[in-house]
C-alpha positions in Angstrom: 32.3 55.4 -2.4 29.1 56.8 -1.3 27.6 60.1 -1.7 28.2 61.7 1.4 32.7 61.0 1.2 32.3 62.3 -2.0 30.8 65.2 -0.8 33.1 65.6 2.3 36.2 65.0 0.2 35.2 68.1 -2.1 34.5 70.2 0.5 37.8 69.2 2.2 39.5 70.2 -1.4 37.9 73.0 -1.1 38.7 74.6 1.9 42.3 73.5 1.8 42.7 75.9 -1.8 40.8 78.6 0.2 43.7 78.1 2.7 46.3 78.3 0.6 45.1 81.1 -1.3 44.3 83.0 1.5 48.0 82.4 2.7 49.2 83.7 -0.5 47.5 86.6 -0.7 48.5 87.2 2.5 52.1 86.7 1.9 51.5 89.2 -1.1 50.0 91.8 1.1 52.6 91.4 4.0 55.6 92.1 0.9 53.3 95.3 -0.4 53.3 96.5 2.9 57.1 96.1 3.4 57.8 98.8 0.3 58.7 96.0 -2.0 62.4 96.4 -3.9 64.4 100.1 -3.4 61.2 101.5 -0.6 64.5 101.5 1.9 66.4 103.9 -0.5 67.5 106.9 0.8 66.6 110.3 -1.2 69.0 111.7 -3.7 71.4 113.8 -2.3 71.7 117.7 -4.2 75.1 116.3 -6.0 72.6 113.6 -7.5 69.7 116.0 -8.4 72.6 118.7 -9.8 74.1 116.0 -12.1 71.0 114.6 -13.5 70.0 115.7 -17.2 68.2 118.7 -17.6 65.8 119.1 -20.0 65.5 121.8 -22.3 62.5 123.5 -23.9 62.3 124.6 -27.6 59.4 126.6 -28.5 58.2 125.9 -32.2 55.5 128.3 -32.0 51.8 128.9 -33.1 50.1 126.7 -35.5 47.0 127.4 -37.7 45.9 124.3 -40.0 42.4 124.2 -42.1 40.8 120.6 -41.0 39.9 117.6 -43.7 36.1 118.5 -42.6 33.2 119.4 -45.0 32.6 122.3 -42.9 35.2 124.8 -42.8 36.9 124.8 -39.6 40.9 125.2 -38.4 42.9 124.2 -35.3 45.4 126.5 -33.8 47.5 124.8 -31.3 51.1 126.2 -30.2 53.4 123.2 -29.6 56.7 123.3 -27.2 59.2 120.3 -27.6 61.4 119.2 -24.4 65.1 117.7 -25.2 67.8 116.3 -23.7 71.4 117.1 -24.5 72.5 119.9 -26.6 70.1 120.2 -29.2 69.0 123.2 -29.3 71.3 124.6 -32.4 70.1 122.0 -34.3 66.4 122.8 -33.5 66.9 126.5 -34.2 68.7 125.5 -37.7 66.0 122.6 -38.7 62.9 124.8 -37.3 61.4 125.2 -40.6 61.3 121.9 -41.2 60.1 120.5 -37.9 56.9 123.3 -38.3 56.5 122.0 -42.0 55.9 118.4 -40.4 53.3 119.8 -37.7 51.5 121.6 -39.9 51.2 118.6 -42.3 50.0 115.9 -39.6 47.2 119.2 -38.3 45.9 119.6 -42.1 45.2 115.6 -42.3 43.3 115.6 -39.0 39.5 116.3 -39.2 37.8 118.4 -36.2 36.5 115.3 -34.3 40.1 113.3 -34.2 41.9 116.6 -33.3 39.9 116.6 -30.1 40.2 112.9 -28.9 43.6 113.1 -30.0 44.5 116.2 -27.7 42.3 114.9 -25.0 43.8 111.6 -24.9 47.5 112.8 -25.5 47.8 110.8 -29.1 48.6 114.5 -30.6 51.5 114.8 -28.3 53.0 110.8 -29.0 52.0 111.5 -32.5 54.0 114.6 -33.0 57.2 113.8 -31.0 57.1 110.6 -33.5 57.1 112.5 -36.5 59.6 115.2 -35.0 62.1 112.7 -33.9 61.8 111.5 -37.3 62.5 114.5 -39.1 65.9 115.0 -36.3 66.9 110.8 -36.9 69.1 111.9 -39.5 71.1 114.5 -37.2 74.7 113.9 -35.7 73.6 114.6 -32.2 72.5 111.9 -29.5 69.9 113.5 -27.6 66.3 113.6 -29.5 62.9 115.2 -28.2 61.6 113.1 -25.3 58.1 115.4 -24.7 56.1 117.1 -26.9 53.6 120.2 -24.7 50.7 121.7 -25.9 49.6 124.3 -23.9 47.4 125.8 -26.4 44.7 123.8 -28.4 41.7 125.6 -30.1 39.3 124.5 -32.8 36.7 126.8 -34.8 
């Protein structure tokens, strides 16, 4: 084979896989634009909004926690906890304890990680981890799915 049919051939090859990926794509696109699966669903009706689960909200309060710095500094933070279900006997009754285990993941935090952690929401995961763990041992179903905290100040 010569030069030039090699050189036709591969750009033959070539445009035939621009082809078909441009045909693909634009299959992709055409499906986007359709609102993919459930787009045609009609909204909820009130019936449907009334009988979905409410969640509650539990307010464990103000914390103040020295950090592991050098320096001496503190973070006071107030943490609310939203449920599901009827849990909220059984966070009035274990509140001590679920305030003991905030105030111990606060005092092993130093200044810097306190921030990035609030700023990038690993405080909240981070605590509604540790909560549910303290509540994994209760009777009840429903755990904390949301951890809120609308106050967050270091000194």
């Amino acid at each position: 084979m010569s030069s030039k049919t090699k050189i036709i051939i591969i750009v033959l090859v070539v445009l035939l896989l621009t082809l078909g990926i441009g045909v693909y794509v634009y299959m992709i696109s055409k499906k986007a634009a359709e609102g993919g699966p459930g787009a045609n669903l009609p909204p909820p009706t009130q019936e449907q909004i009334n009988a979905a689960p409410k969640m509650g909200r539990f307010d464990l309060g103000e914390f103040v926690a020295n950090t592991r710095d050098e320096d001496l500094h503190y973070i006071k933070i107030q943490v609310e906890i939203g449920y599901l279900g009827n849990l909220e006997t059984e966070l009035e009754e274990r509140k001590a304890e679920l305030r003991d285990r905030v105030n111990n993941h606060l005092m092993k935090l130093n200044a810097q990680r306190a921030k990035e952690d609030y700023v990038d929401r690993f405080m909240h995961k981070d605590l509604e981890r540790e909560l549910n763990a303290v509540l994994g041992k209760s009777q009840s179903e429903s755990r904390i799915i949301q951890v809120v905290i609308p106050t967050f100040l270091i000194n």
